[in-house]
DRENKEBA-700230 format. One record per residue (C-alpha): residue number from 0; x, y, z. Coordinates in nm, 2 decimals, m for minus. Layout:
BEGIN
+------+--------+--------+--------+
: resi :     px :     py :     pz :
+------+--------+--------+--------+
:  NUM :      X :      Y :      Z :
...
+------+--------+--------+--------+
REM end
This chain:
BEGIN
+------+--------+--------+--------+
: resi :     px :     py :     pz :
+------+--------+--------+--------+
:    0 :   0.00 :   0.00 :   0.00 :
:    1 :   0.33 :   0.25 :   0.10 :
:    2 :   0.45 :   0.19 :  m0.30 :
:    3 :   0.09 :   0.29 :  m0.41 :
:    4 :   0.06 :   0.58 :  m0.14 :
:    5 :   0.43 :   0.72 :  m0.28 :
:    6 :   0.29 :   0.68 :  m0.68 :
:    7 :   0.27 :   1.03 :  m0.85 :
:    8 :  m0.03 :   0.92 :  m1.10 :
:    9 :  m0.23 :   0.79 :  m0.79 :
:   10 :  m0.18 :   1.08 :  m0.59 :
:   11 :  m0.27 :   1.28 :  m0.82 :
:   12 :  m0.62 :   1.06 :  m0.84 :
:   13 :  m0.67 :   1.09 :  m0.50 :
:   14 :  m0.64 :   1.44 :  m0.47 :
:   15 :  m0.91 :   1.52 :  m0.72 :
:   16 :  m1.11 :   1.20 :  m0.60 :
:   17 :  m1.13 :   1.42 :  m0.22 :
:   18 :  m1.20 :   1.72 :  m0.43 :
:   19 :  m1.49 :   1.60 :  m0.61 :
:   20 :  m1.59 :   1.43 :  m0.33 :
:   21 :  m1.59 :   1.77 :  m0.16 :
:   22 :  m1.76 :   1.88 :  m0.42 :
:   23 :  m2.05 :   1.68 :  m0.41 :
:   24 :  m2.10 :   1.77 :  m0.04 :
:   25 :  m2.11 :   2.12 :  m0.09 :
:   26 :  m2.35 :   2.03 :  m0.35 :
:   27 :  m2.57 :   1.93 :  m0.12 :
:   28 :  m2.51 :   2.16 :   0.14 :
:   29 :  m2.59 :   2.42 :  m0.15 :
:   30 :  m2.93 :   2.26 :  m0.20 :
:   31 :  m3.02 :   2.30 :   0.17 :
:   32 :  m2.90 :   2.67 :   0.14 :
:   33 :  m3.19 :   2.69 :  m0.14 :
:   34 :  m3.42 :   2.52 :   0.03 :
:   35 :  m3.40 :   2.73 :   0.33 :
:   36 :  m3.40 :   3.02 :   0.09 :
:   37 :  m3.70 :   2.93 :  m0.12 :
:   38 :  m3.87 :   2.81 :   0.18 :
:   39 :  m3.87 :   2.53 :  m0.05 :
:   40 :  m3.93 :   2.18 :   0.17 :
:   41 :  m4.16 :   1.91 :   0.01 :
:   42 :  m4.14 :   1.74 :   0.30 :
:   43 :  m4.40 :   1.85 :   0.66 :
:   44 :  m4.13 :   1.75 :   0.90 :
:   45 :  m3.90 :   1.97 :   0.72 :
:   46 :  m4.16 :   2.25 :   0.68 :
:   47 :  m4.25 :   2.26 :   1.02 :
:   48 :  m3.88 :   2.23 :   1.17 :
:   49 :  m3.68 :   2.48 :   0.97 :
:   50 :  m3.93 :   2.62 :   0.77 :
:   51 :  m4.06 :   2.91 :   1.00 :
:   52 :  m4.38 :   2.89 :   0.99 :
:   53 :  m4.36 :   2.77 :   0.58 :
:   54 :  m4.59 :   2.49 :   0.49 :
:   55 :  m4.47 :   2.15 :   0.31 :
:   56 :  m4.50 :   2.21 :  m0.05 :
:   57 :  m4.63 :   1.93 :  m0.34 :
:   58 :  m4.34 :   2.02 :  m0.54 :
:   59 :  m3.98 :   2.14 :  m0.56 :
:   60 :  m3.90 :   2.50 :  m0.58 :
:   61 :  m3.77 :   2.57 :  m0.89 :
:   62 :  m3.39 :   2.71 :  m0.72 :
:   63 :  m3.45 :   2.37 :  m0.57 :
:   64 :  m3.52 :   2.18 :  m0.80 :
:   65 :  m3.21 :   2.34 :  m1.03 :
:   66 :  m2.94 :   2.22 :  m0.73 :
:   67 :  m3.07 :   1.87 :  m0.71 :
:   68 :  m3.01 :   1.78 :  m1.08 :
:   69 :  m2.71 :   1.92 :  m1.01 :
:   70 :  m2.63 :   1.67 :  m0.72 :
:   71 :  m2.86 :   1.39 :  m0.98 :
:   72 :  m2.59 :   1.50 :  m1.26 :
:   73 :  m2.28 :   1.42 :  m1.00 :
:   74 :  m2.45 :   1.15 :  m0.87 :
:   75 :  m2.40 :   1.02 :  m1.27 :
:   76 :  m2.13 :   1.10 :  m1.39 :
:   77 :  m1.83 :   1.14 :  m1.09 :
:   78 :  m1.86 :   0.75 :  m0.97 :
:   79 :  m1.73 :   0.69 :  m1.36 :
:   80 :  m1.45 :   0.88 :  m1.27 :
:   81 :  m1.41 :   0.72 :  m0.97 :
:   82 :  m1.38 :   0.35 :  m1.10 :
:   83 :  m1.24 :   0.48 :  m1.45 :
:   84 :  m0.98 :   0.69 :  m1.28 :
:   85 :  m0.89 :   0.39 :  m1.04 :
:   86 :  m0.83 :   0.14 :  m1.30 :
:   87 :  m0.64 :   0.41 :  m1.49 :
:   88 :  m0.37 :   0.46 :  m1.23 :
:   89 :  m0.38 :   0.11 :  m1.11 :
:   90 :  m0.29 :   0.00 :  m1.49 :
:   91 :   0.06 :   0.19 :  m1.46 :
:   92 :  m0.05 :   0.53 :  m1.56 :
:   93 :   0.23 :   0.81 :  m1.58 :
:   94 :   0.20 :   1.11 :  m1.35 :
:   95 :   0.16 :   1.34 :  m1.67 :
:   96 :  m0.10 :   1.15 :  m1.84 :
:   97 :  m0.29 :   1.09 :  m1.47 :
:   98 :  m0.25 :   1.49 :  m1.42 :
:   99 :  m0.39 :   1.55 :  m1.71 :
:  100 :  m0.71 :   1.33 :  m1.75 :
:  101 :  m0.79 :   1.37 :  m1.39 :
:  102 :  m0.76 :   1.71 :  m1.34 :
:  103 :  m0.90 :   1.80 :  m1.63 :
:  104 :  m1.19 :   1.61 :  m1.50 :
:  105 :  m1.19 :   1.75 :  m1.22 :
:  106 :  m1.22 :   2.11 :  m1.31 :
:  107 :  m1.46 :   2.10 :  m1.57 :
:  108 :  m1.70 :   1.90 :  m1.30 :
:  109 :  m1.62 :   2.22 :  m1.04 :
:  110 :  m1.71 :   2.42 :  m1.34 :
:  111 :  m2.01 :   2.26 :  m1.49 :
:  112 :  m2.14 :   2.31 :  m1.13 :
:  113 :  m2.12 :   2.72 :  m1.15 :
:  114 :  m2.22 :   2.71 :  m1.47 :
:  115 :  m2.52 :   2.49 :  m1.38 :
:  116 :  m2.58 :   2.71 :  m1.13 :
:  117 :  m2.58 :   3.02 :  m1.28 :
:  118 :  m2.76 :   2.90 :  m1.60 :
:  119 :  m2.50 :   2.95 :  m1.81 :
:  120 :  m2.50 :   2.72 :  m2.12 :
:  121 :  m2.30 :   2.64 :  m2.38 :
:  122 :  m2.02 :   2.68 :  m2.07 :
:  123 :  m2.21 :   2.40 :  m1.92 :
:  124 :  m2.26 :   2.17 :  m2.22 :
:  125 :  m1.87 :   2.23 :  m2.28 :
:  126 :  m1.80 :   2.18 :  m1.95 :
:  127 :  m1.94 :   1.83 :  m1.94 :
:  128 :  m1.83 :   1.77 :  m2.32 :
:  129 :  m1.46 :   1.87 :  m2.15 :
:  130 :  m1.49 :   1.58 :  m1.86 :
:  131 :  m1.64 :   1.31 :  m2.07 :
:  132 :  m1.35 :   1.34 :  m2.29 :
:  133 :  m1.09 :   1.28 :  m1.99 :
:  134 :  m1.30 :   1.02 :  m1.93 :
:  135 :  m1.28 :   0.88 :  m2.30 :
:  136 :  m0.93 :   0.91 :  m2.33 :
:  137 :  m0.82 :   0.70 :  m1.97 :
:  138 :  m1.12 :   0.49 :  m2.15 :
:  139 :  m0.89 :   0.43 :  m2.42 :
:  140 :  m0.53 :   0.46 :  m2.27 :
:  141 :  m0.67 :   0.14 :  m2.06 :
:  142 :  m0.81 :  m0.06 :  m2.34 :
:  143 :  m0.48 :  m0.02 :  m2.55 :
+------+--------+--------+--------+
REM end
């Protein structure tokens, strides 16, 4: 485990794997922060315990509803990197090749989040268009 510990290309890795894991918490926190902004809980328990008075609604706020598809689109697409990444490094990546796939992965994800965010498109089309190809190309670097 030291000799994998001490490997450039899988430090690398799991650097960006605790930042996008990091990531995806704040994510979440950031929906809570809209929900308690919106008023926005679907659920009575919720309504009646942080809500202030707010009553439980029959559907998600729209702010709401815009930061869970952003958790649903991590929830998709940053386990891929995960494994993808894993076997990547594990198959005797270099450290340049693993610095580059992983954190241009990891970027564009941080960005595709603002962008989602702040409804900005193409950025967030490009964004995820940037990440799936890292993900392609440690696809391919494994298979050949």
């Amino acid at each position: 485990m030291t000799e994998l510990a001490n490997d450039p290309a899988f430090q690398t890795y799991a650097t960006c794997v605790a930042v996008l894991a990091l990531k995806m918490i704040v994510s979440a926190m950031y929906t809570g922060a809209q929900r308690r902004r919106s008023s926005g809980y679907v659920n009575p328990e919720d309504a009646r315990t942080f809500g202030g008075g707010a009553t439980a609604a029959p559907e998600e706020q729209p702010a709401v509803a815009r930061a869970l598809r952003i958790q649903r689109n991590d929830g998709e697409n940053i386990p891929i990197f995960f494994a993808l990444g894993l076997v990547y490094v594990l198959s005797g990546a270099s450290a340049s090749g693993a610095a580059m796939y992983c954190w241009t992965y990891t970027l564009a994800r941080i960005g595709h989040t603002f962008a989602y965010a702040l409804e900005l498109q193409p950025w967030r089309a490009l964004l995820f268009g940037v990440g799936t190809l890292a993900l392609i190309g440690m696809a391919v670097q494994i298979i050949f």
